[in-house]
Steps between C-alpha positions, in 0.01 A plus 500: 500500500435300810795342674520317855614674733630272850443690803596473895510644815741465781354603831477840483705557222321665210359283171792351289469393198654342115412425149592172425489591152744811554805369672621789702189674547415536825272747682342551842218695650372610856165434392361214261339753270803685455653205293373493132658882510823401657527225305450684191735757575766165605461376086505837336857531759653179393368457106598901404687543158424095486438368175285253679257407771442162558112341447290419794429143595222332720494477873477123460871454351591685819305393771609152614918652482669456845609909474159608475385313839331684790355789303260596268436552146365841351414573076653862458479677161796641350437738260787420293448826271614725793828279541729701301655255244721542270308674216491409115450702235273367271309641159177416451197631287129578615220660319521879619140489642576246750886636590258809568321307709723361667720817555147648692483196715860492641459876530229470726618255698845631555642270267807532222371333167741204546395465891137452353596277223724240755193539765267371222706238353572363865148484586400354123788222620385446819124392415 
């Protein structure tokens, strides 16, 4: 999911940076490229064992706020499957054929079944 992400730089300080849509996530960076990773590793840090992660919003509810003056604006995507959530057991039924299929897929992509199944649904929600 794509969230903003506000950056700055102070001089030569490194890049800082927060998720208006995360309170308390914060990150930083030497270099500008580093940040989606940092960043990612800053929400996995702060939502683990959470029951919830908040949803993304626009750039444009942000933008004009008086705390998000003098910088600039990044879209980072968290891949809110690797954020390790409080899981729920759930029981659910699928034709054998497919759970095969599906069972192949997350093998061989260094998946768990249920990894797979989240990764799908959040892309499925996301379009």
């Amino acid at each position: 999911m794509l969230y903003p992400l506000y950056v700055w730089k102070d001089g030569d300080s490194a890049y800082g940076a927060r998720f208006p849509d995360l309170p308390g996530v914060f990150t930083a960076a030497d270099e500008l490229n580093d940040l989606p990773a940092m960043a990612q590793e800053a929400a996995a840090t702060m939502y683990e064992g959470e029951a919830h992660i908040p949803e993304a919003s626009s750039i444009e509810e942000w933008k004009d706020a008086a705390d998000y003056a003098g910088g600039f604006w990044m879209l980072v995507d968290i891949d809110r499957s690797k954020i390790n959530t409080k899981p729920v057991r759930l029981n659910i039924s699928l034709p054998e054929n497919l759970l095969r299929d599906i069972d192949a897929f997350a093998k061989s992509h260094q998946l768990t079944r249920s990894g797979f199944l989240a990764q799908a649904a959040l892309k499925a929600m996301a379009q």
